[in-house]
N, C-alpha and C positions, 0 to 999 in steps of 0.2 A: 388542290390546284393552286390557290392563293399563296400558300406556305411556298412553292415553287418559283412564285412568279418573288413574293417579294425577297426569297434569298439568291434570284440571277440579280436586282435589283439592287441589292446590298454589294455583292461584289463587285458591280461596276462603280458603287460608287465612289468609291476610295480609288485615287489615280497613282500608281506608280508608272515612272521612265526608268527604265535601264540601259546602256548603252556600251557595247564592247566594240573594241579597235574603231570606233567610228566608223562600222557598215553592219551592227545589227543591234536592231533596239526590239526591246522586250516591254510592252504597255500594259496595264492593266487600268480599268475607267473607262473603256472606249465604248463610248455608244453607238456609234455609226460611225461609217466612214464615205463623207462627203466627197469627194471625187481625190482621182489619182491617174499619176502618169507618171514616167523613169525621171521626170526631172521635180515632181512637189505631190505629197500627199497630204490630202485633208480631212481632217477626224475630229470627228465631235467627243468628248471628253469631258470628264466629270470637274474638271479646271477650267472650261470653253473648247475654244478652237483651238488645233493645234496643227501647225505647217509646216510639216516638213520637208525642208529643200535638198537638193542635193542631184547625185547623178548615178542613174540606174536603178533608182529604186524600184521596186515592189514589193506586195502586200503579202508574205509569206505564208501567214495565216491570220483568221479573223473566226472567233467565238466569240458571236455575239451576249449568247445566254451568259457568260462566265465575263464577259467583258475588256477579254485577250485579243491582244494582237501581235505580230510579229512583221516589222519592216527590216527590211535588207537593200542594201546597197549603198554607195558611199555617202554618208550624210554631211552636210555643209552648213545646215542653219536648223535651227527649232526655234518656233514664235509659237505664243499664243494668243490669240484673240477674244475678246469679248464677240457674244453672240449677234450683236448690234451688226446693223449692215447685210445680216444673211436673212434671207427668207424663209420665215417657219413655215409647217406645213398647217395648210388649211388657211393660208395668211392672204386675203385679196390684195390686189393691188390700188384701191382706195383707200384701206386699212395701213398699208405699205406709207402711200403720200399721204394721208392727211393722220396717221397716227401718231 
């Protein structure tokens, strides 16, 4: 069961982007995928955050255990963020302001 968990583990952690005609990206790294709508998705990533802008997107598919993802629709921007700013889980909000 460990030998399982730590080789979904390893393949997320190495991040590749691929990107064809600018309306389909190919990710690998992704660890979650923090929220999304047709116009910005957000994806935790083994590089941080990552924001994809644009229009019409959706989430094509998502394997988490393997660390795959597939976005579609016309893409316009990629940023990435440090984790700073976002709320971890299990993170109080005293923790939050005074940490």
């Amino acid at each position: 069961m460990e030998e399982q968990k730590a080789s979904a583990e390893g393949m997320a952690g190495e991040h590749t982007l691929a990107m064809t005609r600018c309306s389909e990206l190919s990710l690998t790294g992704v660890r979650e995928v923090r929220s999304f709508d047709e116009n910005e998705v957000k994806m935790d990533t083994s590089c941080g955050i990552l924001l994809i802008r644009g229009e019409g997107l959706h989430v094509k598919s998502l394997v988490l255990e393997k660390g795959e993802a597939r976005v579609e629709g016309k893409v316009e921007s990629l940023q990435y963020q440090e984790e700073k700013g976002f709320v971890k889980k299990g993170e109080s909000v005293f923790s939050r302001l005074f940490g």
